[in-house]
BAZA-634937 format. One record per residue (C-alpha): residue number from 1; residue in three letters; x, y, z. Coordinates in pm, 1 decimal. Example, Ala and Ser with C-alpha at 12.3 -4.5 7.8 and 13.67 -1.06 7.14 Angstrom:
% residues 2
<keke n="1" res="ALA" east="1230.0" north="-450.0" up="780.0"/>
<keke n="2" res="SER" east="1367.0" north="-106.0" up="714.0"/>
END
This chain:
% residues 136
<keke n="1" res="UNK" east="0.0" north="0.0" up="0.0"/>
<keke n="2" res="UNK" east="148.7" north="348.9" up="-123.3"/>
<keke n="3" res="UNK" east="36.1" north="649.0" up="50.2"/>
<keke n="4" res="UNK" east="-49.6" north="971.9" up="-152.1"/>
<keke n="5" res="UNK" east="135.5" north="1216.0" up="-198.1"/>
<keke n="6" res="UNK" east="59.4" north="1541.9" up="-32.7"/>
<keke n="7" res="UNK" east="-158.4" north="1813.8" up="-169.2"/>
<keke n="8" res="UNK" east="100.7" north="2075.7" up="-221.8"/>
<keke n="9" res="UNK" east="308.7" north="1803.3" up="-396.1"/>
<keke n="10" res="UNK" east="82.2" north="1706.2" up="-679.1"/>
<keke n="11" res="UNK" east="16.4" north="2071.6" up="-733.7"/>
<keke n="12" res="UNK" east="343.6" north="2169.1" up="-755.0"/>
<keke n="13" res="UNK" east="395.2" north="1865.9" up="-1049.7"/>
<keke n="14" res="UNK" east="17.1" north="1951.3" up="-1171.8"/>
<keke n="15" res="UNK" east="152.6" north="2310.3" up="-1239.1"/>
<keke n="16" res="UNK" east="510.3" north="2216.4" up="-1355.9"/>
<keke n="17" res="UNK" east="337.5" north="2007.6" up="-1629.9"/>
<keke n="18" res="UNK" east="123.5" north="2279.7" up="-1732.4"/>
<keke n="19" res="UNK" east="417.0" north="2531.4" up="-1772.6"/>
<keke n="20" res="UNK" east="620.6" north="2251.0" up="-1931.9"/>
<keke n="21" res="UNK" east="330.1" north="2243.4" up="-2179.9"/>
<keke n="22" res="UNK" east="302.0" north="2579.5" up="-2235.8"/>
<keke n="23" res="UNK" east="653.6" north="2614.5" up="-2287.9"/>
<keke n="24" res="UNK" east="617.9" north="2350.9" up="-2593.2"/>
<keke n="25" res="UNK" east="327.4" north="2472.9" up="-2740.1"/>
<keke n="26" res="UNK" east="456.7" north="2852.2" up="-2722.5"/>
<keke n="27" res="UNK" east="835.2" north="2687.0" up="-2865.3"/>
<keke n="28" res="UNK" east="623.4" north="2549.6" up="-3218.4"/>
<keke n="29" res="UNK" east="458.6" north="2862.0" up="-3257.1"/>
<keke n="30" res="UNK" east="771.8" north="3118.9" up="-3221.5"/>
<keke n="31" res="UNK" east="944.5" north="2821.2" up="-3471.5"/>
<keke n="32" res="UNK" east="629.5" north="2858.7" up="-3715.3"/>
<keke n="33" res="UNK" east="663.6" north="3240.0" up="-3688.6"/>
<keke n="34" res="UNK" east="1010.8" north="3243.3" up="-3764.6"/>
<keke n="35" res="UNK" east="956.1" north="3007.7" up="-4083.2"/>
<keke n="36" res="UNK" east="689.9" north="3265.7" up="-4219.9"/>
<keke n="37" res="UNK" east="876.3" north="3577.9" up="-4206.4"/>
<keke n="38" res="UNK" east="1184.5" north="3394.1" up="-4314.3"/>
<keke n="39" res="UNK" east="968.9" north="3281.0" up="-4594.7"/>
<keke n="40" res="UNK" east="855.3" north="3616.4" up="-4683.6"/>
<keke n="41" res="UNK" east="1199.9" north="3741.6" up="-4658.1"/>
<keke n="42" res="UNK" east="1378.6" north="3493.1" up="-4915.0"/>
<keke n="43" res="UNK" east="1046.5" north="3466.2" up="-5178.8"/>
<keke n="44" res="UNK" east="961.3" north="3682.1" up="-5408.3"/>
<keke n="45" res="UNK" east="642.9" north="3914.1" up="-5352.0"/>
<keke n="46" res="UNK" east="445.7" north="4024.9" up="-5093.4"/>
<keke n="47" res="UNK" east="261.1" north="3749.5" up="-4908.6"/>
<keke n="48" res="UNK" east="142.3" north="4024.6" up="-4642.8"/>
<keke n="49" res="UNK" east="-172.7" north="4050.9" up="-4509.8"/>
<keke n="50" res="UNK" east="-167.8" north="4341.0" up="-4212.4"/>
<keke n="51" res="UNK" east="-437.0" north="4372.7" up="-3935.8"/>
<keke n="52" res="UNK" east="-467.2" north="4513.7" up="-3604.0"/>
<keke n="53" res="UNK" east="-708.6" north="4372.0" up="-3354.5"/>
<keke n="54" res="UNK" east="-845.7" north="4456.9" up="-2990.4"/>
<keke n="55" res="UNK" east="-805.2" north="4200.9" up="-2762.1"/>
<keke n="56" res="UNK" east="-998.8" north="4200.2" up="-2485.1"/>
<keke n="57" res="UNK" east="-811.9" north="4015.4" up="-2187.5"/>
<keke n="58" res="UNK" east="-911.3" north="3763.5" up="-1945.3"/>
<keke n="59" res="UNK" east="-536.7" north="3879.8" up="-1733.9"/>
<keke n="60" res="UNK" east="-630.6" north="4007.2" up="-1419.5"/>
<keke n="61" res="UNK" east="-298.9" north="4124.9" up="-1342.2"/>
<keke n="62" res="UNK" east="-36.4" north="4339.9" up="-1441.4"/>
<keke n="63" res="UNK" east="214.8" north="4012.6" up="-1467.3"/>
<keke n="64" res="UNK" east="-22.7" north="3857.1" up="-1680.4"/>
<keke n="65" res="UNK" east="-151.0" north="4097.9" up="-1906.0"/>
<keke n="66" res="UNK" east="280.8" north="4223.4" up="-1895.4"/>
<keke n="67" res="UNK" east="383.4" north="3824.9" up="-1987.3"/>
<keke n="68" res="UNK" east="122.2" north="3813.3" up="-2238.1"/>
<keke n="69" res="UNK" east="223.9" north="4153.1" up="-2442.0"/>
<keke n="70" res="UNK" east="626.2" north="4007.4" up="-2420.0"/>
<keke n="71" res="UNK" east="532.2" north="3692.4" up="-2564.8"/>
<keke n="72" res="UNK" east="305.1" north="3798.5" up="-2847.1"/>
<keke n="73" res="UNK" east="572.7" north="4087.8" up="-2895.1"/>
<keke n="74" res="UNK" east="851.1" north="3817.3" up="-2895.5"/>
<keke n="75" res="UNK" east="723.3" north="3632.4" up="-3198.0"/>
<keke n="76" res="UNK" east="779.6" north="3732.1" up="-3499.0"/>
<keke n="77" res="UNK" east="536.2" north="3914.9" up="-3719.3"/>
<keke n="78" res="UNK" east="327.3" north="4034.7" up="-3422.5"/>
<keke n="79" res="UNK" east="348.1" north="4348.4" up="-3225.2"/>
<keke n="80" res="UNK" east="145.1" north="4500.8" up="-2933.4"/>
<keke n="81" res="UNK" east="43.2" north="4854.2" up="-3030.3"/>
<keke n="82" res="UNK" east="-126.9" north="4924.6" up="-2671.1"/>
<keke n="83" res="UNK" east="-217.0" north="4782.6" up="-2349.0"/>
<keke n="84" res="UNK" east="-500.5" north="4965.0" up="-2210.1"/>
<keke n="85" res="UNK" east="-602.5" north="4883.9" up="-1830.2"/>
<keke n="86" res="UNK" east="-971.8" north="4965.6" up="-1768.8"/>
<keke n="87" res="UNK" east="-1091.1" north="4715.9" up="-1951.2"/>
<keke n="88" res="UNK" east="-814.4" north="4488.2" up="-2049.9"/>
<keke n="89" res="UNK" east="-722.7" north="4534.2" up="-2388.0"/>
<keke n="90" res="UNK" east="-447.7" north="4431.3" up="-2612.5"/>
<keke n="91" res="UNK" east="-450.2" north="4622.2" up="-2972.2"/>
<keke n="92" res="UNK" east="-198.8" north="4361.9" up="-3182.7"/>
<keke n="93" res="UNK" east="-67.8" north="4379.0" up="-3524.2"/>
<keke n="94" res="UNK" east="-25.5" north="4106.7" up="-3725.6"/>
<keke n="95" res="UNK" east="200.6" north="4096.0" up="-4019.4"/>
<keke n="96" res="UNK" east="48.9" north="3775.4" up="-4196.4"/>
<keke n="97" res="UNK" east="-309.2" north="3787.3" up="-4071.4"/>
<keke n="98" res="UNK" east="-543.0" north="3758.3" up="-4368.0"/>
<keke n="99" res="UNK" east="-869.2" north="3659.8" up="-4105.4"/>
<keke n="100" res="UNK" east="-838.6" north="3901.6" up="-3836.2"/>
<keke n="101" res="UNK" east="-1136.9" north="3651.2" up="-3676.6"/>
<keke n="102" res="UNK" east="-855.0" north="3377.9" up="-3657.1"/>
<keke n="103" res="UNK" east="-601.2" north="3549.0" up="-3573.5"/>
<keke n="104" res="UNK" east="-757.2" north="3703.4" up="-3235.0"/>
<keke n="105" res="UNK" east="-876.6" north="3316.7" up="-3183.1"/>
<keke n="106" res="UNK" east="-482.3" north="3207.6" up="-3219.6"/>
<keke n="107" res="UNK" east="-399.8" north="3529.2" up="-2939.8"/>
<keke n="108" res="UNK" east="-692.5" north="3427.2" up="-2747.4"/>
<keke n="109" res="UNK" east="-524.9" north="3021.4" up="-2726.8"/>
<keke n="110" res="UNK" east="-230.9" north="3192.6" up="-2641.9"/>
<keke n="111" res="UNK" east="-400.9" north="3396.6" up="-2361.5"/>
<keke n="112" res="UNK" east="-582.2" north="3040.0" up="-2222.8"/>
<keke n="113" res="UNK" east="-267.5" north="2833.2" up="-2232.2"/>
<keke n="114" res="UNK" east="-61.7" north="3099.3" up="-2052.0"/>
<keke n="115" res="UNK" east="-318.5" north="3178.2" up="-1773.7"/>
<keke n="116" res="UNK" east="-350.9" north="2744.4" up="-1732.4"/>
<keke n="117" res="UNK" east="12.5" north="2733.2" up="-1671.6"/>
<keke n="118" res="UNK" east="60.6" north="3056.3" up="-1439.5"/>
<keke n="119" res="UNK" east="-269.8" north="2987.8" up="-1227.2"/>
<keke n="120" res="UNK" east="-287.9" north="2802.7" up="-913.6"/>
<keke n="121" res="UNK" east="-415.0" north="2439.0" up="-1044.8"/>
<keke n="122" res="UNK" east="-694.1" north="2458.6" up="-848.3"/>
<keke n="123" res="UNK" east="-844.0" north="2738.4" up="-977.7"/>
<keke n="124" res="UNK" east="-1163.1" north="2777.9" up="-1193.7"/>
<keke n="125" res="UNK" east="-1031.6" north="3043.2" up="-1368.7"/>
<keke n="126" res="UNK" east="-715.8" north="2863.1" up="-1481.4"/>
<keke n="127" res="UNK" east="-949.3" north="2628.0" up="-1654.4"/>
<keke n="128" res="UNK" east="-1215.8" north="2862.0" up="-1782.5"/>
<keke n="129" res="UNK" east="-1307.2" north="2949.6" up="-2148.4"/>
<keke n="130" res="UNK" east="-1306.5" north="3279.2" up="-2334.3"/>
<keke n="131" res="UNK" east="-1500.8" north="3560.6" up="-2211.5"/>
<keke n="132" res="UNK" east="-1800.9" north="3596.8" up="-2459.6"/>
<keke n="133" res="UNK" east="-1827.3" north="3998.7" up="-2589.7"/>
<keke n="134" res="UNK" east="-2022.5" north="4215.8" up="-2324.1"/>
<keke n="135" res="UNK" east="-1952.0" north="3928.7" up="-2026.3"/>
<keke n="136" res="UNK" east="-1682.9" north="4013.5" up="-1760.3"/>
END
């Protein structure tokens, strides 16, 4: 007979794996950002397709609306234009974003995955979904 581990433990691992994840899925998408402007770079033409969006935040704090705006920042082809507190709001331009519908679903992932790995594992709001428009 094994006994359990204790609480804290399996939190602790529950939210290692989590940023672990994170970390992966975040690693494939700065690679696949790289690849497209490299793309663009060597090819001739223009495959651009510039958009800014608002994106309205779930981030209830400054270190996770802060982490977010780095990491879209970070990748290639995107830049924060302006972080606005009151409400959260993110205004991003994409370089290769022909469906600005998509690409504020791919910021909004982003935004999900990062507040499952930096949330206590316990927490609703680390699991939640997307805010629908008009709903706090």
């Amino acid at each position: 007979m094994t006994a359990r581990p204790p609480a804290r433990l399996r939190r602790a691992a529950v939210r290692c794996a989590r940023v672990v994840a994170f970390l992966g899925h975040y690693g494939v998408r700065f690679l696949h950002a790289n690849v497209t402007v490299a793309r663009e770079i060597v090819t001739p033409g223009s495959g651009l397709a510039p958009v800014v969006v608002e994106m309205r935040l779930r981030c209830r704090t400054t270190a996770e609306t802060t982490v977010l705006a780095h990491l879209i920042t970070l990748a290639p082809g995107t830049l924060v234009l302006e972080v606005r507190a009151e409400p959260p709001t993110l205004f991003v331009h994409g370089m290769h974003a022909a469906d600005a519908d998509r690409f504020l679903g791919e910021l909004g992932d982003l935004e999900d995955r990062l507040l499952t790995a930096l949330r206590p594992p316990d927490s609703r709001a680390a699991r939640g979904t997307r805010r629908q428009e008009g709903n706090p």
